[in-house]
C-alpha positions in Angstrom: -14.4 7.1 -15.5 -15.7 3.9 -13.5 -15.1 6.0 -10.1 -16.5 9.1 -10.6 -20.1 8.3 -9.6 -18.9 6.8 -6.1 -17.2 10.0 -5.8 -19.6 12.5 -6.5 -21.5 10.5 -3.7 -18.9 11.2 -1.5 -18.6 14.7 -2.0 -22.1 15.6 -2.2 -22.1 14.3 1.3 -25.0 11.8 0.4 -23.2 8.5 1.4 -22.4 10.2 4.9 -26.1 11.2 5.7 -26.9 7.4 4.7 -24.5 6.1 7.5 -21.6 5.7 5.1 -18.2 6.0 6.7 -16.3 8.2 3.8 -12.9 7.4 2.8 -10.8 10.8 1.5 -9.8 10.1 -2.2 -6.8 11.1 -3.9 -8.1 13.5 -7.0 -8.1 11.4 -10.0 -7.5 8.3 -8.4 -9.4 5.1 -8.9 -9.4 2.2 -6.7 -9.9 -1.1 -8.4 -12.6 -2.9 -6.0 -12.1 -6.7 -6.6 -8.8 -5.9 -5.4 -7.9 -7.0 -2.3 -5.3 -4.0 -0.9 -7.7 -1.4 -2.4 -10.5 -2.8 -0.1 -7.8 -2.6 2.5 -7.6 1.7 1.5 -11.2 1.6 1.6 -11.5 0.0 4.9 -13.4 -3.1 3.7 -11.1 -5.2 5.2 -9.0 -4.8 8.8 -5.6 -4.4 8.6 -2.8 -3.3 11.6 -2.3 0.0 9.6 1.4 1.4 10.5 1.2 4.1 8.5 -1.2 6.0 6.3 -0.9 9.8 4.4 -2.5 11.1 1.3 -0.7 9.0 -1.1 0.5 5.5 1.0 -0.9 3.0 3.7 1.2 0.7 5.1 0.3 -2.5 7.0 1.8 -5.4 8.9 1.9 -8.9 6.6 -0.2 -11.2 7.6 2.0 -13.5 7.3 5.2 -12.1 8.2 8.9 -13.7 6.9 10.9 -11.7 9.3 9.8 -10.2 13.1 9.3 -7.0 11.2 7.1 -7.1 7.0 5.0 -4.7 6.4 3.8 -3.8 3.1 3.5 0.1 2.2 1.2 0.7 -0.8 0.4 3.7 -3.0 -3.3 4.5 -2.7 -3.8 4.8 -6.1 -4.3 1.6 -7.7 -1.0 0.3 -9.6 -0.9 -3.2 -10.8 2.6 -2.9 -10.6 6.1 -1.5 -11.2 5.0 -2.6 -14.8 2.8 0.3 -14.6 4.7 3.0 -12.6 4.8 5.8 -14.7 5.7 10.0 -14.3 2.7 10.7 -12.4 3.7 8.5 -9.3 5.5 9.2 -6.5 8.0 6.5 -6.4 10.3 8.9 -4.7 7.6 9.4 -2.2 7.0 6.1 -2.1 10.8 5.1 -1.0 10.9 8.4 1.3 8.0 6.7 3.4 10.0 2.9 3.3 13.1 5.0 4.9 10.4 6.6 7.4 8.7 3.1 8.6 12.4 1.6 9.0 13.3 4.6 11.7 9.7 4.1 13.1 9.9 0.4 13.6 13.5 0.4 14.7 15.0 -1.9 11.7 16.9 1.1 10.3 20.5 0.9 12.0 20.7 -2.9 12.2 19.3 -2.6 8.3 16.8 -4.0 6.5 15.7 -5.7 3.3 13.3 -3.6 0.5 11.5 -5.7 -1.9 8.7 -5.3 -4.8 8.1 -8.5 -6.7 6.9 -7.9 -10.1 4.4 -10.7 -12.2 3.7 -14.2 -11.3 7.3 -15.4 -11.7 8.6 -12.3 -9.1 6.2 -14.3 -6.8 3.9 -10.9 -7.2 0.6 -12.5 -5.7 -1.6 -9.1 -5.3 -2.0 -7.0 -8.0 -1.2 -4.2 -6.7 2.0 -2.5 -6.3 3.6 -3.4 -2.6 6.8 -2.7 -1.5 7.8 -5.3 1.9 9.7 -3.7 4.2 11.7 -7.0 6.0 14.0 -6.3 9.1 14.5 -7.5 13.0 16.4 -10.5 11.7 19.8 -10.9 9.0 18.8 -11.8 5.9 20.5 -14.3 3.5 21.6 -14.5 0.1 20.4 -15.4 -2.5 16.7 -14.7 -1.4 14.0 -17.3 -2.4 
């Protein structure tokens, strides 16, 4: 398991006494590295964070189509819906969408929910993201 050494570091508390900041991980979970939203989990890179639990961080787009796109990611690395499969929490994972729409104040006026999926769903990270668009009507067809 390609993570397991990083964390056994962690949990052994040796990274911390180095001057490590820990990020929790999810049991069984492995964060891909060269990938840019998992460095985002892992803090490597800033992001204005909305939302984070156990299981999803969501962030602001930076670079927004609508006043309101964020993305909301599972934690666990998932290239994408391609690879969804019983042991993630897609319902979860929309619960939390419905939850950032209230937050951000898109939910009564509506929004738009969207995962692209491979290069031709204009998918451009691999990793799963769902964009969370509102604070403007959308049209029809999109893109």
């Amino acid at each position: 398991m390609q993570g397991q050494p990083i964390r056994d570091a962690a949990r052994s508390g040796v990274l911390r006494e180095c001057g490590f900041e820990i990020v929790p991980f999810i049991e069984d979970c492995e964060i891909t590295m060269d990938c840019l939203f998992c460095k985002i989990i892992a803090k490597e890179i800033p992001a204005d964070i909305v939302f984070e639990n156990d299981s999803f961080l969501a962030f602001r787009d930076a670079n927004p189509q609508a006043p309101t796109h964020i993305l909301l990611i599972p934690k666990k690395h998932v290239a994408g819906i391609h690879e969804v499969d019983e042991t993630d929490d897609m319902q979860g994972l929309m619960q939390t969408v419905a939850q950032i729409a209230r937050e951000e104040g898109v939910e009564t006026a509506g929004y738009r929910v969207v995962i692209n999926s491979g290069r031709h769903g204009g998918q451009t990270v691999d990793h799963l993201h769902v964009h969370i668009l509102g604070g403007r009507t959308m049209t029809w067809p999109p893109g």
